[in-house]
C-alpha positions in Angstrom: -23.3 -35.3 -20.5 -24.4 -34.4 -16.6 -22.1 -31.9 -14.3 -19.5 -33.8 -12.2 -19.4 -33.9 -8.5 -18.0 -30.6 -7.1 -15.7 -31.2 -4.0 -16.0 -29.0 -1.5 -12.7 -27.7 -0.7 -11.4 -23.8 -1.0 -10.4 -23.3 -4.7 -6.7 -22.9 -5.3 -6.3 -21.0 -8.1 -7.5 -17.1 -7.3 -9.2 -16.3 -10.6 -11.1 -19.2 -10.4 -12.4 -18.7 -7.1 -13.0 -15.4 -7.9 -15.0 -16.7 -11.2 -16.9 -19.4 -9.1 -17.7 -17.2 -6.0 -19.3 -14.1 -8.6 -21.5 -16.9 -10.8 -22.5 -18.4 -7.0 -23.4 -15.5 -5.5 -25.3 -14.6 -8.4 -27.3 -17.8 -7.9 -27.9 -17.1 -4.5 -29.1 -13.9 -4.6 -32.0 -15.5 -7.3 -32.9 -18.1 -5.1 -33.1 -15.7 -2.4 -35.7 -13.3 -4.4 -37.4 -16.7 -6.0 -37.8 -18.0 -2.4 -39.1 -14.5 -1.2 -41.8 -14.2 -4.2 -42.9 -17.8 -4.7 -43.4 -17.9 -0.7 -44.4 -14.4 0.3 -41.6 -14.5 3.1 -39.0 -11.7 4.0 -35.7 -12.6 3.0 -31.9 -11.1 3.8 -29.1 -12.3 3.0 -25.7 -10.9 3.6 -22.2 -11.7 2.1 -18.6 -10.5 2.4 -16.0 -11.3 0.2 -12.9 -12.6 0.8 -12.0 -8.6 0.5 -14.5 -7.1 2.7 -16.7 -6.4 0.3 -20.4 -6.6 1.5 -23.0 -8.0 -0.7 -26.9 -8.0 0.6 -30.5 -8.7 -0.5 -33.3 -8.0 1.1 -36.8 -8.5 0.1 -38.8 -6.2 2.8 -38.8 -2.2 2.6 -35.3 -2.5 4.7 -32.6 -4.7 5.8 -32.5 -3.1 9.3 -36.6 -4.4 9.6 -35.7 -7.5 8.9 -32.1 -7.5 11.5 -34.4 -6.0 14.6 -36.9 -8.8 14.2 -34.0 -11.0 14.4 -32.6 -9.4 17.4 -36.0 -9.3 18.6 -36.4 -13.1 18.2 -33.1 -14.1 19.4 -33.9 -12.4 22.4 -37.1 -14.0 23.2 -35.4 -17.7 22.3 -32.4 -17.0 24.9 -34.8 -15.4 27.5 -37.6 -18.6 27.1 -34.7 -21.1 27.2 -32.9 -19.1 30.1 -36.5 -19.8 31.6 -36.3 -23.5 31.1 -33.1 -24.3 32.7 -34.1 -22.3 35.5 -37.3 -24.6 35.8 -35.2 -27.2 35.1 -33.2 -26.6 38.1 -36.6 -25.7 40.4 -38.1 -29.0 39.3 -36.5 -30.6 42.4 -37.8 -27.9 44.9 -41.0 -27.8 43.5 -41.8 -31.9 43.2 -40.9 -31.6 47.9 -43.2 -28.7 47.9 -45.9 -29.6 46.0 -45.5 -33.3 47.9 -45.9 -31.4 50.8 -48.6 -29.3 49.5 -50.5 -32.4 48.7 -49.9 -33.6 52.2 -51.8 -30.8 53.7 -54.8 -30.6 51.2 -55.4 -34.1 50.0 -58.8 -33.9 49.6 -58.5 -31.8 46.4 -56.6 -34.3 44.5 -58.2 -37.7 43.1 -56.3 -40.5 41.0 -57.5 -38.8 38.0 -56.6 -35.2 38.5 -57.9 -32.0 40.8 -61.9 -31.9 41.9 -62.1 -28.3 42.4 -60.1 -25.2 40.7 -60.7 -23.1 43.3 -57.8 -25.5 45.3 -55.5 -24.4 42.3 -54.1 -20.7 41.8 -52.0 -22.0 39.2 -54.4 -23.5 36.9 -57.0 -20.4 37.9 -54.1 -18.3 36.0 -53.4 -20.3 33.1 -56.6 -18.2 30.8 -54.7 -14.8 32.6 -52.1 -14.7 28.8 -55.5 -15.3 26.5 -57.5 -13.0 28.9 -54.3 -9.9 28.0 -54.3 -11.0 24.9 -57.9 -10.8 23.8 -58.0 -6.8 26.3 -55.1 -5.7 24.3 -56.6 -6.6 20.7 -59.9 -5.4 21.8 -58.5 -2.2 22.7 -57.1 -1.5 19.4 -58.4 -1.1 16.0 -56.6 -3.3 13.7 -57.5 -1.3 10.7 -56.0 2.1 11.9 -52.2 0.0 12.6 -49.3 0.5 10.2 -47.0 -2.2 8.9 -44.4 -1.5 12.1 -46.9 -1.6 14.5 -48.2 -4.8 13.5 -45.5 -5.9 13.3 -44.3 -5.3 16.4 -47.8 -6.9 17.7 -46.8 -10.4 16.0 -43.7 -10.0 17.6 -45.3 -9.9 20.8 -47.8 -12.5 20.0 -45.4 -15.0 19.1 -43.0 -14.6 22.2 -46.4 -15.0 24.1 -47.1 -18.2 22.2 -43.7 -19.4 22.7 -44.2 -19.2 26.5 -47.6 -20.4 26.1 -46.3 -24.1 24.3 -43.4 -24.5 26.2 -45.5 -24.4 29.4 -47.9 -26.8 27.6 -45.1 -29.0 26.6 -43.6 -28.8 30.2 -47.2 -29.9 32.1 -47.8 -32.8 29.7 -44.2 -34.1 30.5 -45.1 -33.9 33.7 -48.7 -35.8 33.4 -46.9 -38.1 31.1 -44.6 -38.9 33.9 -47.3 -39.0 36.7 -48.9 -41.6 34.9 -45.5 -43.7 34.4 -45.0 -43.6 38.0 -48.7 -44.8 38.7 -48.0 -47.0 35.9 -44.9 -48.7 37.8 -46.8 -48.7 41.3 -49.8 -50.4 40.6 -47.5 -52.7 38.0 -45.4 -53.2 41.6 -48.1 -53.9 43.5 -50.1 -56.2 41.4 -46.6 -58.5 41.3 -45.8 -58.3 44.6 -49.3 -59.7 45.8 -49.1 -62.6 42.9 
């Protein structure tokens, strides 16, 4: 005979929630470790009871580790989407000035792309994050670095790589939409001349 279908709705009777929130707790805290052993991944987990009681589980040398490379990463995430409204809002400005732009240097531009890089600062730039990257780790001796400072390092490496793919994502959007747009011209012009 299986278990029946639990409903989830707050348990009535105060020993038995009481009961039920002790065994599941319990269970949680075991997946927690399992999860953390079978995966090799830092785990916390905080609860409170209904009393105020805290309850917590951590699987690296200390919860507060674990709660600064959360702030840490929240931070980055609000900061690189704070960045990508801000684009999103410059889009406009930037589409009339780089119209503009191509009206004064249109010999560096061809159907398929740019001739020259030396025409573009930007794209001159875009090896400028690998470049600091590769300085910084060349600078340093990996072997001599303790757990924090490492871990600081891959903090820093994967806000840089954040930055890095949403930049990637946002110039293929914009090729992908280039080539609509040539797409729907040469679609317009090849009807309008049938």
């Amino acid at each position: 005979m299986g278990r029946g279908k639990v409903q989830l709705k707050r348990i009535e009777d105060k020993i038995s929630r009481q009961v039920t929130f002790s065994k599941r707790k319990s269970g949680l805290m075991k997946k927690a470790n399992e999860l953390a052993v079978l995966c090799d991944v830092e785990v916390a987990l905080l609860i409170f009871s209904d009393r105020g009681r805290l309850y917590e589980f951590c699987s690296a040398e200390s919860l507060e580790e674990i709660l600064e490379r959360y702030r840490i990463h929240v931070a980055e995430e609000a900061a690189v989407r704070k960045r990508a409204e801000e684009e999103k809002l410059d889009v406009g400005d930037r589409n009339d000035k780089q119209s503009q732009e191509l009206q004064l240097f249109p010999k560096s531009i061809t159907n398929h792309g740019i001739e020259n890089l030396a025409d573009c600062p930007d794209l001159q730039t875009s090896a400028n994050p690998l470049q600091m990257i590769q300085r910084h780790l060349d600078a340093q001796n990996m072997e001599q670095k303790n757990i924090t400072e490492l871990t600081q390092l891959e903090t820093e490496l994967d806000a840089i790589l954040s930055e890095i793919r949403f930049r990637k994502t946002q110039l293929m959007m914009e090729a992908v939409k280039a080539v609509d747009e040539e797409t729907l011209l040469s679609l317009a012009s090849t009807s309008s001349s049938v």
